[in-house]
C-alpha positions as CSV (number, residue, x, y, z in Angstrom):
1,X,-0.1,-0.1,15.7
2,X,2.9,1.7,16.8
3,X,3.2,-0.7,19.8
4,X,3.7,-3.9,16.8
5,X,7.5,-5.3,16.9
6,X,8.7,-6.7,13.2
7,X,9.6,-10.1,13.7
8,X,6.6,-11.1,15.8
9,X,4.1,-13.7,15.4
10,X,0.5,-14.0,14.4
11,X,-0.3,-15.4,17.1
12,X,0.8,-12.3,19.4
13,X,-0.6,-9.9,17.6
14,X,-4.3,-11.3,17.9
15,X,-3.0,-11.4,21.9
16,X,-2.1,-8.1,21.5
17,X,-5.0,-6.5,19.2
18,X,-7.7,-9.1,21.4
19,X,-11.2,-8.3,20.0
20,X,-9.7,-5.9,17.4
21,X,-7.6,-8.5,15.6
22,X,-9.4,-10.8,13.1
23,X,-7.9,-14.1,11.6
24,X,-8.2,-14.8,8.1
25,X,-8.0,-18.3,7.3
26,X,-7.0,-18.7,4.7
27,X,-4.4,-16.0,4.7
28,X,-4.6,-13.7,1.6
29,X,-1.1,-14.0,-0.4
30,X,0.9,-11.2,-1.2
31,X,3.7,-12.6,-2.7
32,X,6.5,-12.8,-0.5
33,X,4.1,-12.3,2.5
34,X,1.0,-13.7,4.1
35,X,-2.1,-11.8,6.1
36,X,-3.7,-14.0,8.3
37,X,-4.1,-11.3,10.5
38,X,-6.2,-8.0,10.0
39,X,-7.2,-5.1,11.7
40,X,-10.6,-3.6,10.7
41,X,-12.7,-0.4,11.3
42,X,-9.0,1.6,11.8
43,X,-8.9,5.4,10.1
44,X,-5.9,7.7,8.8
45,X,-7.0,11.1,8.6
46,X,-10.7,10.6,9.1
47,X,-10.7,7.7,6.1
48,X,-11.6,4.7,7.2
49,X,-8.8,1.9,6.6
50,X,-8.2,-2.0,7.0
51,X,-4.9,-2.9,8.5
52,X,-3.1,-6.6,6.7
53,X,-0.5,-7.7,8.9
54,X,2.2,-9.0,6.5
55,X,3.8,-12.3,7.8
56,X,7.5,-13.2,5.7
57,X,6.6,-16.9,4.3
58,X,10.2,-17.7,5.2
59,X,10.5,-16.7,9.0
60,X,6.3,-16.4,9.9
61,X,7.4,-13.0,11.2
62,X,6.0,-9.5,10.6
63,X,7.5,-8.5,7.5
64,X,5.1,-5.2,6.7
65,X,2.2,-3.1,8.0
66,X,0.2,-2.3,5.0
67,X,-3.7,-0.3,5.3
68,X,-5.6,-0.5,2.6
69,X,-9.0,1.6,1.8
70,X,-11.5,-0.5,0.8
71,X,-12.1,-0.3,-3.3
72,X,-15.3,0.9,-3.6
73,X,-13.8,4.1,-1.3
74,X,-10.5,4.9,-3.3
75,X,-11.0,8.0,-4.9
76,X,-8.5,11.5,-4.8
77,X,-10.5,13.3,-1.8
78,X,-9.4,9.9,-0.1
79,X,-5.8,10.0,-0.7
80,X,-5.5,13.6,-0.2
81,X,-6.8,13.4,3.4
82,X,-4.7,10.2,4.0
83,X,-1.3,12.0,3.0
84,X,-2.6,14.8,5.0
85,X,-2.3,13.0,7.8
86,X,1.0,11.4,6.6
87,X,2.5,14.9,6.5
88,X,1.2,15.9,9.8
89,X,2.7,12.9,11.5
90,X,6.1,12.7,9.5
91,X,6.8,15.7,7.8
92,X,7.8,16.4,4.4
93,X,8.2,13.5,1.9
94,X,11.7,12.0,1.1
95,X,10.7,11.3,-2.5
96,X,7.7,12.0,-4.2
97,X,6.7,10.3,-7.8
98,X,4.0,10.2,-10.7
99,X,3.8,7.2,-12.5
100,X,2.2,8.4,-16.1
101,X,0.1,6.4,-17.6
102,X,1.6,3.4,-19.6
103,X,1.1,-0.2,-21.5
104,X,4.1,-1.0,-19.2
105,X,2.2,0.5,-16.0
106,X,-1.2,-1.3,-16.7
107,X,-2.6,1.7,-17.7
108,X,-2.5,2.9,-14.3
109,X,-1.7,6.6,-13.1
110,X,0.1,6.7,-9.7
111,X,1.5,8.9,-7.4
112,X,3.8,7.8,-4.4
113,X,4.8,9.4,-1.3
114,X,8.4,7.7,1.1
115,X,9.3,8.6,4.2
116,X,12.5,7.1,5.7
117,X,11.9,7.8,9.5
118,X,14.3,5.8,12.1
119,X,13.5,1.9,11.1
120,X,10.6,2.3,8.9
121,X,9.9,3.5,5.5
122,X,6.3,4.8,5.3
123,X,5.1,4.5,1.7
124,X,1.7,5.7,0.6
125,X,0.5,5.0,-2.7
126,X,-2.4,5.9,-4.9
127,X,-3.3,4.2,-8.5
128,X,-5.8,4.8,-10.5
129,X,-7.6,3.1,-13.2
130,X,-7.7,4.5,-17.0
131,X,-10.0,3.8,-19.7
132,X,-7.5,2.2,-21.6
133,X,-7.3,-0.4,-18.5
134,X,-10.5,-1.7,-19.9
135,X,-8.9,-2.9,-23.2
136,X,-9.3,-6.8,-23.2
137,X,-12.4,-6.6,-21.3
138,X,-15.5,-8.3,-23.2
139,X,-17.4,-5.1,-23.3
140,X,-15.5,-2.4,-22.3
141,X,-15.7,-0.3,-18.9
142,X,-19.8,-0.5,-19.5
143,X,-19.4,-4.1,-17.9
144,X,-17.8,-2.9,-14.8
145,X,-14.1,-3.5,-14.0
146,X,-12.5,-6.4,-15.3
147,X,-8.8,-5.6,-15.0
148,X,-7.3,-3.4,-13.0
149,X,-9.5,-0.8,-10.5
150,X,-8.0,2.0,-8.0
151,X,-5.6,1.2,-4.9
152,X,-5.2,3.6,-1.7
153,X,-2.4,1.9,-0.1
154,X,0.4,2.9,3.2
155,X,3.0,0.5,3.6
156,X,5.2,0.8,6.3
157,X,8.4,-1.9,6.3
158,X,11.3,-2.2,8.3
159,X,14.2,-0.1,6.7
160,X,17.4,-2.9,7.3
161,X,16.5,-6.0,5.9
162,X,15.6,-6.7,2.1
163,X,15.2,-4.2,0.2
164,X,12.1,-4.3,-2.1
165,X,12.4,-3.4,-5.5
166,X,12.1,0.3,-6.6
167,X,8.4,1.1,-6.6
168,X,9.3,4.5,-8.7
169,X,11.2,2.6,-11.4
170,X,8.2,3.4,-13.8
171,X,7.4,6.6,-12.2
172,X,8.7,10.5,-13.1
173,X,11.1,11.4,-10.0
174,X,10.4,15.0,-9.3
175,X,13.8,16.5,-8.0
176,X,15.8,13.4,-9.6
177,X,16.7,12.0,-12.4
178,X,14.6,8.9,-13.6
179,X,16.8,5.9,-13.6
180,X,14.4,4.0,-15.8
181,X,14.4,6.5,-18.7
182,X,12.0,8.7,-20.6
């Protein structure tokens, strides 16, 4: 993926992928981006990954690289081994964080590792699911999930450009004060 320009199109990343490259259709929304272009059966540090190619709605450019483990696969051995190979590859983390679990947070524990190498920021996040997630749910975490469920994620975005809004504004900044408070 290191060979992917931001700014380019779908259409020349399936060129450039070929048999790799899948097209979604329709794209899956994310917001302020579009995948309509995925890369499957890719790994980071032996853990198998899928690969979303993030299109801006605006411009139909690449926006943001993010690979995702699959749900059913997101668990701590998981993360560990993907940040292993984070730290391999980039070094030691510019920030770390731990987002505790709160009403506020979805009940979600987190923990988030940035890197801010030349253009990119390299992001990795992992969330997990609480008990008290389930509250709502018609009967309770027996029933399966029915809110919220675990998230291995790596986003990797250009670093000029828009800046997105502070992923650790919920989370406990170790070696910083926390802007958002207590």
């Amino acid at each position: 993926m290191q060979q992917t320009h931001w700014g380019e199109s779908s259409n020349e990343l399936l060129h450039q992928f070929g048999a790799e490259a899948m097209r979604l259709r329709p794209a899956l929304d994310f917001g302020d981006t579009y995948a309509d272009v995925v890369l499957q059966g890719q790994t980071l540090g032996g853990v198998p990954i899928i690969a979303f190619f993030q299109m801006d709605k605006a411009t139909t450019g690449l926006k943001r690289i993010q690979l995702e483990r699959p749900r059913h696969g997101v668990n701590p051995p998981a993360y560990r081994a993907v940040v292993a190979a984070l730290h391999a590859a980039y070094g030691k983390p510019d920030e770390i964080c731990a987002v505790p679990v709160r009403p506020d947070g979805g009940y979600q524990a987190a923990g988030e590792e940035l890197w801010l190498r030349g253009d990119q920021v390299i992001t990795a996040i992992f969330r997990d699911t609480t008990l008290q997630a389930f509250e709502g749910c018609l009967f309770g975490p027996t029933a399966g999930p029915c809110g919220l469920t675990g998230q291995l994620l790596v986003r990797i975005d250009p670093a000029h450009g828009n800046p997105a809004p502070d992923p650790c504004s919920l989370e406990l900044h170790r070696g910083r004060p926390n802007p958002a408070g207590p």
